[in-house]
C-alpha positions, 0 to 999 in steps of 0.5 A, spaced: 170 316 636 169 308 637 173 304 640 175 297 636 175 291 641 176 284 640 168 281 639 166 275 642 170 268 639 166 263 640 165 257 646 170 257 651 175 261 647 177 267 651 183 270 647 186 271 641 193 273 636 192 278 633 196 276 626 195 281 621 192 289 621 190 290 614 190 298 615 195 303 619 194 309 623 191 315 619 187 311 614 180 312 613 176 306 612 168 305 610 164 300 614 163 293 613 171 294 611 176 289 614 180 291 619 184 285 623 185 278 622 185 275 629 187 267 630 185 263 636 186 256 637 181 254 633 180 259 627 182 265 625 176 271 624 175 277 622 174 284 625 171 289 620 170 297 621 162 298 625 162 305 620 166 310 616 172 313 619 179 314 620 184 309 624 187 314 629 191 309 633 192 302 634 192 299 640 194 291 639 200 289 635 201 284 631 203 278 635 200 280 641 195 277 645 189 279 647 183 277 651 174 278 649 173 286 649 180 288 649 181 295 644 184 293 638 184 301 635 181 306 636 176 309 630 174 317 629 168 318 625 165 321 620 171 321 615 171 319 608 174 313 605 177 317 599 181 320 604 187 315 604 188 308 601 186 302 604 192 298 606 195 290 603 191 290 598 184 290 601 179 294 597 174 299 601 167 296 600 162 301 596 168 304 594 168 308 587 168 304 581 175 303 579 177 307 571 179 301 566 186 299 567 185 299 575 189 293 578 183 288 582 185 285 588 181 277 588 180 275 595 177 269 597 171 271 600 167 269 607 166 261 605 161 259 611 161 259 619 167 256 622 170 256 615 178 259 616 181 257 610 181 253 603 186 250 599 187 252 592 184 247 588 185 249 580 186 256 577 180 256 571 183 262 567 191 263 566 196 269 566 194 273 561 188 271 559 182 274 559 176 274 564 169 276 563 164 278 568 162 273 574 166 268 571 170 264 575 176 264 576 179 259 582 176 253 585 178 253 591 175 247 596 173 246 603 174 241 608 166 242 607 164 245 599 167 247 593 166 253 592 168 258 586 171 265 586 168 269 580 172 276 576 169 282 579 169 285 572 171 284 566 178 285 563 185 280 564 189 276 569 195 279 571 197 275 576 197 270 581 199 270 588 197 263 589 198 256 587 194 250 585 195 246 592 197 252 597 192 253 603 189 259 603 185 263 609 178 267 608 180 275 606 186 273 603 188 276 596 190 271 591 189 274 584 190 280 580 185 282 575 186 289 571 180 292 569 178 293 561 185 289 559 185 285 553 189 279 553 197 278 551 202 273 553 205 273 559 211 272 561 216 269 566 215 276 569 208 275 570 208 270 575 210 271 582 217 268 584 217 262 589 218 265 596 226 262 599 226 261 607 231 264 609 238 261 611 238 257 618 231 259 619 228 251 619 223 252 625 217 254 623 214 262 626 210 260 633 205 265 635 206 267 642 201 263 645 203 257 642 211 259 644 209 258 651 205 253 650 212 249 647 216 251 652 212 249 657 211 242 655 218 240 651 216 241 643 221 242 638 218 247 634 221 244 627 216 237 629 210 242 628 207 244 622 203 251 623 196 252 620 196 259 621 197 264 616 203 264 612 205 256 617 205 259 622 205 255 628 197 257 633 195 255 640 192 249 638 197 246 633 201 247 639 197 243 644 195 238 639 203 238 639 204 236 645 198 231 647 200 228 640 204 221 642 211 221 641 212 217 635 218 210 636 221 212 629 222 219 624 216 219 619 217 215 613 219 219 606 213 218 601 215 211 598 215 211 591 210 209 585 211 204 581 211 203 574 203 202 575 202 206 580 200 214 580 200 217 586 193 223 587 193 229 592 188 228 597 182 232 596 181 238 602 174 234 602 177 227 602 181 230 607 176 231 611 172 225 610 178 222 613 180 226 619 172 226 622 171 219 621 176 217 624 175 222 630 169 219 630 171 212 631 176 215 636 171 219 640 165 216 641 164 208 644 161 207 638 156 200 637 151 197 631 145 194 632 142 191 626 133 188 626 131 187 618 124 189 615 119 187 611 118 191 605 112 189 601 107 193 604 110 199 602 112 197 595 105 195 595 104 203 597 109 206 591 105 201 585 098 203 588 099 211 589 105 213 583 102 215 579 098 221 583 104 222 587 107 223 581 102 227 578 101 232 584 108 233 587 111 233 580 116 228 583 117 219 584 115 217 591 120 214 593 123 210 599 127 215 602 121 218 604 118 213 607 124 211 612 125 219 613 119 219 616 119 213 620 125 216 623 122 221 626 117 217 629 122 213 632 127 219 634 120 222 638 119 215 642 127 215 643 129 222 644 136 220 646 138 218 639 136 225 637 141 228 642 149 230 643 154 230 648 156 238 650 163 237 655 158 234 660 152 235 659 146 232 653 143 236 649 136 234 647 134 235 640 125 237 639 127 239 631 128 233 627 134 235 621 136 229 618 142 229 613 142 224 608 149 222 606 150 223 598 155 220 594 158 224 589 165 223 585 169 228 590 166 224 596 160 223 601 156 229 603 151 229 607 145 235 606 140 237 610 132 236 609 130 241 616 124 240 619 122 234 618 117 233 622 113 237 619 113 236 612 110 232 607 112 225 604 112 230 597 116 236 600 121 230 603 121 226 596 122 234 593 128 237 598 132 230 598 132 231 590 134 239 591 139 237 595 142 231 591 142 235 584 145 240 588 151 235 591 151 232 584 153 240 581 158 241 586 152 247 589 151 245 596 152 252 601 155 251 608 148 252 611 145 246 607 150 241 611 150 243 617 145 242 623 143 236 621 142 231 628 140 225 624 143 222 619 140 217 614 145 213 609 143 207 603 148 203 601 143 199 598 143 204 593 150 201 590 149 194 592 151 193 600 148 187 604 150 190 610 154 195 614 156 198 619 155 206 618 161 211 622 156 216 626 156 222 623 159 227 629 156 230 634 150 226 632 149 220 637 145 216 631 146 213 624 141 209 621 144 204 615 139 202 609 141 196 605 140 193 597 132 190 598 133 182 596 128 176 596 128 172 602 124 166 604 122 168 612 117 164 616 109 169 616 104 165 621 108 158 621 108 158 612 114 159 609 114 164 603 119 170 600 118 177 602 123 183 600 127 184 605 132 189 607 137 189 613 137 196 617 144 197 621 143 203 627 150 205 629 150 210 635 153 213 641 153 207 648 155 214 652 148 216 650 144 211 647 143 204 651 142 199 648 134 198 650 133 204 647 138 203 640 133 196 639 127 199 641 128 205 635 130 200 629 123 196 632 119 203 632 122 203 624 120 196 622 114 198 625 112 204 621 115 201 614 112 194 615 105 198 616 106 204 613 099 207 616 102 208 623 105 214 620 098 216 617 096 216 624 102 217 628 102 210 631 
């Protein structure tokens, strides 16, 4: 016998919903199968059977609220799977491989750490139509990556369950295949007929948890818009309800278009993007310190030694490994531009993962080179093209953006002067690189013209002072106006 318990659900969460049992009492269930879904105030996660077995009670019920450790179900082992079927729709792993014209469930799959949920972005293959084997039938966007949910097998698309824009959490089935079909045309039956609320039932479902909490503070449920399963309302949408600023008048109807105007949903991304900067601006006492360097000893650098560079690394030598490496000098010598503010402590960073900001034509993604202090100008120069195709191709993971505590960003690469970056949260620094133009400066009381280029560091004043925020941009222009201190680590 083994006891299901509610797992650990990340720092200061110590309680949970349970939302939605996916099996009942009396299945039989394989290991690594879900079990539960479970909805904090921050996520939703998942529970999933430890072994092989049989439910034979279940101690939470939907809606409950339960606190890290609590018994959710109680599982005996050493009973087969084959034993019942698996409930709502979830298929039980290493099952038996399903004979030709089974119904597939398509489920959105595990998308990354602390990602809950996506939206439905574009059905790459229609009702009726036929599907090959790993072939992609969704895209579904992240407030982080897009991603692909390939066919299982090969066969037809019965039916889906979902539409293009709707909010989707991770585990939840969106599609049907039937397995080994060929295609016909699907009929009005096909498609799964729009849900209609039910009469005089405006407000929206409230977990318990966040029921109290409205009462408590004195919000109306109908001005809260749930973004747990199905819309209902959590914990948090609660709390961010009731900490919110009440607005001076009702929220304005979208206006319309004219006649030259067409109005686009937001991406998932671009959402993002939005929503984290502007928290950033909100968040942080953000200040910009601006210095300008000199970059003819290192062009000098690229024209003598490109065509070895190239020759040996399989790669151009460009700039950015100059200044990534110059970063890591500077983020050694003033380590509080490498560190993070946790409630009310700092946390100090000895590893060196820069991201750099990436432009793509959904958005701006910033990848991660990890390790940059130990890499070489080649592997830098290889791991920032990597990424960038990556980008490019819509293939970025959620492990290739994360973890970053550094970021460089180059407007220059599309003409910018100057600018100043919004820090990239929780990261305390943003180093901004800036178009390379002639400019005639002064060198030993002679004036002569120079490529030059403004550098801009936006950063935390809560973390970085301002002696600090200077001396990290001279430390660069340093490394970049003679480029042999990084050789020698000066």
């Amino acid at each position: 016998m083994t006891n299901i318990a509610v797992p650990a659900l990340g720092e200061s969460v110590t309680e949970a919903i349970v939302a939605d049992w996916k099996v009942g009492e009396g299945d039989a269930v394989t290991k690594d199968q879900l079990l539960v879904e479970l909805e904090t105030d921050k996520v939703s996660l998942e529970v999933s059977a430890p072994t092989d077995g049989v439910i034979s009670s279940i101690a939470a019920k939907e809606g409950e609220e339960v606190g890290i450790g609590a018994l959710l179900a109680v599982l005996e082992e050493g009973l087969k799977a084959s034993a019942a079927p698996a409930k709502k729709g979830t298929a039980p792993k290493d099952a038996a491989p399903e004979a030709s014209g089974a119904v597939i469930d398509i489920a959105i799959p595990q998308m990354g750490e602390s990602v809950g949920e996506g939206v439905i972005a574009t059905w790459m293959v229609a009702v009726g139509e036929t599907v090959k084997k790993d072939a992609p039938l969704v895209e579904v966007e992240t407030d982080k990556v897009a991603i692909e949910v390939p066919s299982p097998v090969d066969g037809v698309m019965v039916e889906h369950l979902v539409s293009e824009g709707d909010t989707v959490a991770v585990g939840s089935v969106i599609a049907r295949v039937s397995k080994g079909g060929s295609a016909s045309a699907p009929t009005p039956a096909a498609a799964p007929a729009p849900a209609v609320p039910a009469a005089n039932d405006s407000a929206p479902k409230a977990m318990p948890s966040a029921a109290r909490v409205m009462a408590e503070k004195g919000v109306d449920p109908a001005s809260v818009s749930g973004t747990g399963k199905g819309g209902r309302i959590t914990k948090g949408d609660a709390l961010a309800a009731s900490a919110a600023p009440a607005p001076a008048t009702a929220a304005a109807a979208p206006r319309d278009t004219g006649p030259r105007e067409e109005r686009v949903r937001m991406s998932r991304l671009r959402q993002t993007i939005a929503k984290r900067l502007k928290e950033a601006q909100n968040t942080a006492a953000m200040l910009t310190t601006f210095n300008e360097v000199d970059m003819s000893a290192i062009m000098a650098s690229r024209g003598k030694y490109k065509d070895l560079f190239a020759k040996k690394h399989g790669i151009k030598l460009g700039f950015m490994s100059f200044f990534v490496k110059a970063c890591v000098t500077a983020l050694k010598d003033v380590p509080e531009v490498n560190a993070e503010i946790d409630g009310t402590d700092l946390i100090y960073k000895n590893h060196y993962d820069i991201g750099v900001a990436v432009g793509t034509e959904k958005g701006l993604v910033v990848p991660v080179v990890r390790d940059c202090d130990a890499l070489s100008m080649g592997q830098v120069e290889l791991g920032i093209s990597a990424l960038a195709k990556k980008a490019r191709d819509g293939k970025l993971t959620m492990d290739d953006m994360t973890g970053a505590t550094f970021t460089i960003t180059n407007g220059g690469v599309y003409g910018s002067l100057m600018s100043t970056p919004i820090l990239n949260a929780p990261q305390s620094g943003i180093l901004g690189m800036h178009a390379i133009k002639e400019r005639p400066i002064v060198v030993d009381g002679e004036m002569v013209i120079r490529p030059m280029m403004y550098l801009a560091l936006s950063y935390d004043h809560r973390v970085v002072d301002g002696k600090g925020a200077v001396t990290f941009l001279v430390r660069i222009k340093e490394c970049l106006e003679d480029p042999e201190r990084l050789l020698f680590d000066l």
